[in-house]
Every structure is written in structure tokens, then in C-alpha cells.
C-alpha positions in Angstrom: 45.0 29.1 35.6 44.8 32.1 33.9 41.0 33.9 33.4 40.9 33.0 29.7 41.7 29.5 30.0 39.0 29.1 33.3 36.3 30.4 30.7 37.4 28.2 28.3 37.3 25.3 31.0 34.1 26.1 32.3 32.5 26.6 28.7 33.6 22.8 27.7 32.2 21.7 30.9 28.7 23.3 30.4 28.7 22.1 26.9 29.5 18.8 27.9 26.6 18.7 30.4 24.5 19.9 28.0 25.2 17.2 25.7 26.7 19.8 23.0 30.3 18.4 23.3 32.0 14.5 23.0 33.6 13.9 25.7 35.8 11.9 24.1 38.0 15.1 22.2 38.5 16.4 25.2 39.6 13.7 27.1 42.0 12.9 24.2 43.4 16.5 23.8 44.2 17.2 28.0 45.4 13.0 28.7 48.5 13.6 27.7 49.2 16.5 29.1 48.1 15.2 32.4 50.2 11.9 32.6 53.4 14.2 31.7 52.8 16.2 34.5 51.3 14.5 37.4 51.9 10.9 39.0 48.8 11.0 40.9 46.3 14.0 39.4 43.6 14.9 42.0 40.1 13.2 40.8 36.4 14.0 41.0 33.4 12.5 40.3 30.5 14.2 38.9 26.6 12.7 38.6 24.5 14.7 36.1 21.5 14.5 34.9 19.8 11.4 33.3 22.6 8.8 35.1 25.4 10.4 33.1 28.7 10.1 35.5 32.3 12.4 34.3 35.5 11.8 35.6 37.5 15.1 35.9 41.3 14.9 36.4 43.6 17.6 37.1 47.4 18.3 37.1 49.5 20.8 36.8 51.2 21.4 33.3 54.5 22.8 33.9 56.2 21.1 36.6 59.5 23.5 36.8 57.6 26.9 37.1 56.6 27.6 40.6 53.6 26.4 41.8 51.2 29.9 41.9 52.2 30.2 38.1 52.1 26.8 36.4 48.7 26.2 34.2 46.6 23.2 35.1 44.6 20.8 32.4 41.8 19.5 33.2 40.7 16.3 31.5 36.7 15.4 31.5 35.5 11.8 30.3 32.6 9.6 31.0 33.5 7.1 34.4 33.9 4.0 34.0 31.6 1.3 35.8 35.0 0.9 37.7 35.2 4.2 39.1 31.2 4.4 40.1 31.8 1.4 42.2 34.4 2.8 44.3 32.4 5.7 45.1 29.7 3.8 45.9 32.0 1.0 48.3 33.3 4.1 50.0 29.8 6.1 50.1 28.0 3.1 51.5 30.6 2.3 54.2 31.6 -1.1 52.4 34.1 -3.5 53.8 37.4 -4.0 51.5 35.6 -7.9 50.6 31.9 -6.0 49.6 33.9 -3.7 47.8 35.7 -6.4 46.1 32.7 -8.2 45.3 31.0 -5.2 44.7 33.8 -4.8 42.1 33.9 -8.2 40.1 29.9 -8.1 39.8 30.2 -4.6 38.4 32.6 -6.4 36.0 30.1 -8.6 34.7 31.0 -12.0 36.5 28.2 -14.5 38.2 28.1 -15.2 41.2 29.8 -18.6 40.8 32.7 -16.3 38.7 33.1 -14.2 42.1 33.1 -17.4 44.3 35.7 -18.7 42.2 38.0 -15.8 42.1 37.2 -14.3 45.9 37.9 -18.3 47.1 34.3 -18.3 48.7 31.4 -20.4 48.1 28.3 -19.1 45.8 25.9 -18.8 49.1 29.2 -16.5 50.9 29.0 -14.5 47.9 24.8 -13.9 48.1 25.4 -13.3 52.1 27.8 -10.5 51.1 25.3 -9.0 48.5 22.6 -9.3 51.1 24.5 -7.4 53.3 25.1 -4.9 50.8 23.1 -1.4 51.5 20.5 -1.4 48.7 
């Protein structure tokens, strides 16, 4: 990425984190660009202050230049509830069933919803939360 275009990167971000910026417009104006470019963009997760949580996504823009010269976009949006709870499966050493429980909760289903779906009976599904780090 060229210098101009890392300043201009980095000056959306810190407006952004300082709440000058929607997030939105830029996610809109670099998603396209992405899903053109990349099948599977590299992803990061950022926490800032106040509980906030941004997805970044990168890809390359130009797939047929070589690699060292192609530009990259960079789309930055809020995460989803989604996206926090697989973080916080894999952070917290979750098994895949927590995770998928972990997952349907975060969705807004009760726990007979869950025991339903995950083919488990309502005390299972409390055992797994239980078991759940805190």
C-alpha cells in the first residue's frame, strides 16, 4: 500500500475510534472491493473503548499485478454479536458444542430454543453454560 493511502487508512481508523467517523460509509465504500478481490480476506478483531468491537477485513485489490505492487482495502465495521462469540469460544478454550451453544444464546434463543435445536434436554444445555468460563 502506497504511503498516501496508509495515511489515509490510518486517519479513518483513528477517526473511527474516536467516534468522528460512521462506520458504516466505510464499510460500504471498501466491501466491494474486497469480495472482488479475495475469497477468504484475512480478519481482525479490535476491542476499544467503551465495549465498542470493529471488524477489519483486508484483501488485496488487484489480483493480476504481482503481489509487492497490488494495493490492499481495508474494510472497518462494527462486529457482529456473531463474530464476538467466536473469539470468545476460541479465547476461552470452548469445545465445538459450548461454542455452539455459546452461539445460539448469543442469537437470542432460550434455553428450551437451544435444547430444541442442539437435540439436548434444557438441564444439558444449563450443564454446558455452567461449565462455561465466566
Amino acid at each position: 500500500m502506497g504511503s498516501s493511502a496508509y495515511a489515509r487508512a490510518r486517519e479513518a481508523i483513528m477517526r473511527i475510534c474516536r467516534g468522528e467517523a460512521d462506520v458504516r460509509m466505510l464499510r460500504l465504500e471498501a466491501l466491494d472491493a474486497i469480495r472482488r478481490a479475495d475469497d477468504n480476506p484475512p480478519v481482525a478483531r479490535v476491542h476499544l473503548a467503551g465495549g465498542r468491537w470493529l471488524t477489519l477485513r483486508a484483501a488485496r485489490m488487484d489480483t493480476t499485478a504481482a503481489p509487492a505492487g497490488r494495493d490492499v482495502a481495508v474494510s472497518i465495521e462494527p462486529s457482529t454479536a456473531g463474530d464476538r462469540v467466536s473469539v470468545f469460544g476460541r479465547a476461552c478454550g470452548l469445545t465445538p458444542r459450548e461454542a455452539e451453544l455459546l452461539r445460539h444464546l448469543a442469537g437470542g434463543a432460550t434455553t428450551r430454543e437451544v435444547a430444541r435445536q442442539m437435540f439436548v434436554s434444557e438441564n444439558t444445555v444449563q450443564d454446558h453454560l455452567k461449565a462455561c468460563p465466566s
